[in-house]
N, C-alpha and C positions, 0 to 999 in steps of 0.2 A: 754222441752215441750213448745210449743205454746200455745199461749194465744189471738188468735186473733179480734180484735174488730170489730166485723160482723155488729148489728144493733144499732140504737139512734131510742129511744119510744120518740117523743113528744105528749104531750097535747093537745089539739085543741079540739074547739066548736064546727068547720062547717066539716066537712071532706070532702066534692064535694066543698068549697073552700082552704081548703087549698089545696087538688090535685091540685086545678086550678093553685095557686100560683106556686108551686113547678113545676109544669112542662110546664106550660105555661108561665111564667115570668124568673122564674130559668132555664130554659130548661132544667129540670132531668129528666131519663125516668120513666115510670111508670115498674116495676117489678112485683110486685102483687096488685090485686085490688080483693080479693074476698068477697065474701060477703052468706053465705049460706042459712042465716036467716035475719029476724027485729034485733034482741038483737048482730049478731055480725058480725063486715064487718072488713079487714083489708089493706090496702095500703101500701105496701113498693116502694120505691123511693130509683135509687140510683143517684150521683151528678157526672158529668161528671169526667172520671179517676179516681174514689173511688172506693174502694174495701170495703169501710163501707156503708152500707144503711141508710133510715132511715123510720119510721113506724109510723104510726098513724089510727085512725081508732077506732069501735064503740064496744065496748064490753074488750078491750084491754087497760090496765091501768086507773090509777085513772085520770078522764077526769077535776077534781076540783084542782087537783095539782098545785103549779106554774110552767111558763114556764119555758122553759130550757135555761140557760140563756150561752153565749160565746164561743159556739163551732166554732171550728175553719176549715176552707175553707182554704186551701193550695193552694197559686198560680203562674206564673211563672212571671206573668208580672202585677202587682195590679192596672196598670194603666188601662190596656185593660181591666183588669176583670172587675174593678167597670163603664166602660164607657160602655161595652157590657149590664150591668145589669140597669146602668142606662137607657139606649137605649129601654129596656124593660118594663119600668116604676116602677124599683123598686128603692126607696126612700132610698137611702146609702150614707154614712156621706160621708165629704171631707175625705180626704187619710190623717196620720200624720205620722211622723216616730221619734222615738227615739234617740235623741242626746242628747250629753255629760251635755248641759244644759236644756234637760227636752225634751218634747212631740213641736215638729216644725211641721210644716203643710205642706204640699206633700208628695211623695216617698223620700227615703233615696236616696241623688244623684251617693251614689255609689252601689246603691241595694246592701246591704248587708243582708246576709238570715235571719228570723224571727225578722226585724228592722221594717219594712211600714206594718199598717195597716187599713183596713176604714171596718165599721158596717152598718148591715141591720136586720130587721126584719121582721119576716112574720105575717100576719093578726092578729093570737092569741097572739104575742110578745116573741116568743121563735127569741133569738135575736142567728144573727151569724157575724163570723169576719174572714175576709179576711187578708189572710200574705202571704207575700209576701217571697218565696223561692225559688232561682234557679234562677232567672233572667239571661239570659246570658251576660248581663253588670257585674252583679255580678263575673263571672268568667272569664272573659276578664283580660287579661297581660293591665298593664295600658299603653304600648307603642303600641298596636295592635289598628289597623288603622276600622275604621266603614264605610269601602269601601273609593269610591275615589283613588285608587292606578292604576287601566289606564283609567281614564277620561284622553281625551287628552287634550295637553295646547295649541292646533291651534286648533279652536273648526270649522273654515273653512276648515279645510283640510281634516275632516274627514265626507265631503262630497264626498271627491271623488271618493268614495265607497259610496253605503249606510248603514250609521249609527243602531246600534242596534233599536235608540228610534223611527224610520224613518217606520211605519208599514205600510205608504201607507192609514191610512183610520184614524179619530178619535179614541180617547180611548172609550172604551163602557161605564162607566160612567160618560165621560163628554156627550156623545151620548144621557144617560140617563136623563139626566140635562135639554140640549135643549129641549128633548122629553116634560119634565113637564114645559117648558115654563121660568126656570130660568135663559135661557138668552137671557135677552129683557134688550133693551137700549144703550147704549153705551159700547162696550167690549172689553177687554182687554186680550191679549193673550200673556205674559210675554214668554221670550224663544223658540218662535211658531216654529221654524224649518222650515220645508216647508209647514204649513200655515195650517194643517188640520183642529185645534181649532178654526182660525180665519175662517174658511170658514165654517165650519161648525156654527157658530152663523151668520155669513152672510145668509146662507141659509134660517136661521129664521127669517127672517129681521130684523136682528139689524144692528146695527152700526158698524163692527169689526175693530178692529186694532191691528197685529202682529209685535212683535218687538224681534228680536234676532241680535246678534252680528256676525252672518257667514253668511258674504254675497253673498255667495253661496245659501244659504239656503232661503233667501230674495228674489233672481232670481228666484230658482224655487216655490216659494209661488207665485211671481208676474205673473207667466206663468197658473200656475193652477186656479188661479181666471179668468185671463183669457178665461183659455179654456173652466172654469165652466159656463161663463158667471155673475161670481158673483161679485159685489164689496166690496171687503174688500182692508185696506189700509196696505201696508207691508214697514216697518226701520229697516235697517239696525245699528243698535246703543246698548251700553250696557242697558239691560234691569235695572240694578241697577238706571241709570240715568234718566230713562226715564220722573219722574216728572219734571224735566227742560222744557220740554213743555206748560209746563203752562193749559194741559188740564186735565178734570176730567170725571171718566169712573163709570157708576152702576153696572159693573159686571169687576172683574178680574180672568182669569182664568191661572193657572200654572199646567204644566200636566208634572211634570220629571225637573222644576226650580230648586223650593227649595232643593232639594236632592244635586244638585251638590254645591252647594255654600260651603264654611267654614264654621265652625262657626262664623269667626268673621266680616262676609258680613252679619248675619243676623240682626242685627238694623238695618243696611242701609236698606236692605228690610221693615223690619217694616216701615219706616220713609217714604221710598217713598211709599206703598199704604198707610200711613196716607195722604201723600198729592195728589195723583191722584184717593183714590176711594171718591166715592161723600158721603155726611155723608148718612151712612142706607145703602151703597153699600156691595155686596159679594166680597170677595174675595175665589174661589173655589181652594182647594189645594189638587193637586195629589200625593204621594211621595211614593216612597217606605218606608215599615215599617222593622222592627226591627227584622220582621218574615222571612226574606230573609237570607238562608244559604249564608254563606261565606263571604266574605269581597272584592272582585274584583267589579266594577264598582260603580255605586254611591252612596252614603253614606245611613246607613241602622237608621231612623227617629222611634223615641220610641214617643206613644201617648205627655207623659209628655213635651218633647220636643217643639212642636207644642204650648201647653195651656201656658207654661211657657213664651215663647218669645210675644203671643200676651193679653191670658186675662190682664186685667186692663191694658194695655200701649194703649189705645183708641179703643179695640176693643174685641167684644164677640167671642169664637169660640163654637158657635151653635151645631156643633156635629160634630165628627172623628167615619166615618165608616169604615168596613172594607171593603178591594176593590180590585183591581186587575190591574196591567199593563201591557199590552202586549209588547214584544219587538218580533224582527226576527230572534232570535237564540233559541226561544223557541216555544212548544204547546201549552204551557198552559199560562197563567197569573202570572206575578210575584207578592206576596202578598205586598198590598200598603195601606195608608192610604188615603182617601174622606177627607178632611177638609170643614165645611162650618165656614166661618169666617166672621162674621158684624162688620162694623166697628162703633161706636159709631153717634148718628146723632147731637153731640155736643162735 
C-alpha cells in the first residue's frame, strides 16, 4: 500500500502575502485559491516538478502554531537554484556542503547526492532547504570529457567553411546589452571572429576593438567595418595576451571565449582582464551552460565554475543569467550562461 505525501499545511499571518511570495518570488503555481466565505479561504501551491503541494490559508489549522521549520526542495544543480532565487530577491544563505572535516562553504566539487545545501525563508519564517540531487557532474565517469572533443586546433582553418559560432549577426543578448546602453566606452571583444561584437558596440559609438587569433577571421571583420562604414579596430593576436598592449578598456565582452579554453588557460584569463579592464569596468561573459545535452563542441560551464575563478581574485560577478546562443546548425538557442562581472575599482 501507498502512503503518498500529497499536502504540507504551513502557518502564516498574511495569506495574499504569502501567495505573493510563493508564486511570484518562488515561481510555484497557484492550484487552488478558494475562498467561499470571511471565516474560510484556502491556497494550495504546488513547487516546480513536485508531486507534494503545499497549503495555507484562513480558517484551516492552527494559524498560532510555530513555523515549519527544514523542509526540503530537491534540486539538480543548487547552484542555479539558489542564483535563479536569488535573482528573484529571495534572501538565501551561501551554499555549504559536507566534508569529512565538517560543513565547507560552496557546492560539494564532486556533486555528490544529498551533500550541498543552502536555506531560505518565507515572510512568516517557515524556513526551507535546498539539496542538492542528481547533478549531472555527479554522474559523470571521472574520464568523460565536458565538451571540447572537435574544437579544431587550426582555429584559421576553419574559416574556410563557415564556423558553427559564425551566425552572420550579433548574439541577442549581447544585442540586448548594447540595447540598455552597457556598452559605452572603450570595448573589448575577446575572440571576435568576424567582428559582429565589435561592430556591433561600434554602432553605439564606442570605441571597439576585436582581437582573435584566425586571421582569416580579422580579414573578414576588417572588410565588414568597411562596408558598414563603421570604425572599429581588428588584431590578429592571442586574445590570452592581449594585455601586452599596454591599453585599458570599460567594457569586455566574450561571447563563446571562455568556453573553449582549459581549465588551465583560466588564471591567465583572470590575470589579463585584471590588467586591461579599467578599475569599475564589465567584463560581459557568454558561455555555454552545463544545460547543453552531450559533450561534442565546447565545454559545458556550471554557474559555480564562473564565481569560483573570479569572486574575491579582484573582481564581483554581479549576476549569471540564464541565456541562449545561437549557432548554424541549429533553430533554436543553445542553453548559455550571461555573466556580468566588475572588476574591483582597487
Amino acid at each position: 500500500m501507498d502512503f503518498r505525501l500529497e499536502l504540507v499545511l504551513l502557518p502564516v499571518a498574511d495569506v495574499d502575502r504569502a501567495k505573493a511570495f510563493y508564486a511570484e518570488q518562488l515561481g510555484w503555481s497557484v492550484k487552488v485559491d478558494h475562498q467561499p466565505n470571511d471565516e474560510f479561504r484556502v491556497v494550495q501551491m504546488d513547487p516546480p516538478g513536485s508531486a507534494c503541494s503545499v497549503s495555507f490559508g484562513v480558517g484551516i489549522g492552527d494559524p498560532d502554531r510555530d513555523p515549519v521549520q527544514g523542509t526540503h526542495l530537491v534540486v539538480a544543480d543548487i547552484v542555479a537554484a539558489r542564483g535563479l532565487l536569488v535573482d528573484r530577491g529571495v534572501d538565501v544563505s551561501e551554499i555549504r556542503h559536507m566534508a569529512k572535516e565538517g560543513w565547507r562553504p560552496g557546492a560539494d566539487p564532486d556533486h555528490r547526492d544529498y551533500v550541498s545545501f543552502a536555506d531560505f525563508a518565507d515572510p512568516d519564517g517557515n524556513t526551507w532547504v535546498l539539496q542538492e540531487v542528481g547533478h549531472p557532474a555527479g554522474t559523470r565517469d571521472a574520464g568523460q570529457p565536458r565538451g571540447g572533443r572537435q574544437l579544431p586546433e587550426d582555429w584559421d582553418a576553419s574559416y574556410d567553411e563557415t564556423p558553427p559560432w559564425d551566425i552572420g549577426r550579433a548574439q541577442a543578448p549581447l544585442v540586448a546589452l548594447a540595447d540598455s546602453g552597457a556598452l559605452d566606452g572603450r570595448v573589448l571583444d575577446l575572440g571576435c571572429g568576424t567582428g559582429e561584437h565589435a561592430l556591433l558596440a561600434a554602432a553605439f559609438g564606442s570605441t571597439a576593438t576585436g582581437v582573435d587569433i584566425a586571421p582569416t577571421a580579422i580579414e573578414q571583420a576588417r572588410a565588414k567595418a568597411l562596408e558598414r562604414g563603421l570604425d572599429a579596430r581588428f588584431l590578429a593576436r592571442d586574445a590570452l595576451e592581449i594585455d601586452d598592449l599596454g591599453e585599458t578598456f570599460d567594457v569586455v565582452l566574450d561571447s563563446g571565449f571562455f568556453h573553449v579554453l582549459p581549465d588551465d588557460a583560466r588564471p591567465r584569463l583572470r590575470d589579463m582582464l585584471r590588467a586591461v579592464l579599467s578599475p569599475g569596468g564589465t567584463y560581459y561573459l557568454l558561455c555555454f551552460s552545463d544545460r547543453v545535452p552531450g559533450d561534442d563542441g565546447p565545454r559545458r560551464i556550471a554557474r559555480n565554475e564562473i564565481t569560483d575563478l573570479f569572486d574575491g581574485h579582484g573582481f564581483d560577478v554581479v549576476n549569471i543569467a540564464e541565456a541562449g546562443i545561437e549557432a548554424t546548425f541549429l533553430d533554436v538557442p543553445v542553453p548559455a550562461w550571461l555573466a556580468t562581472i566588475v572588476r574591483h575599482r582597487t
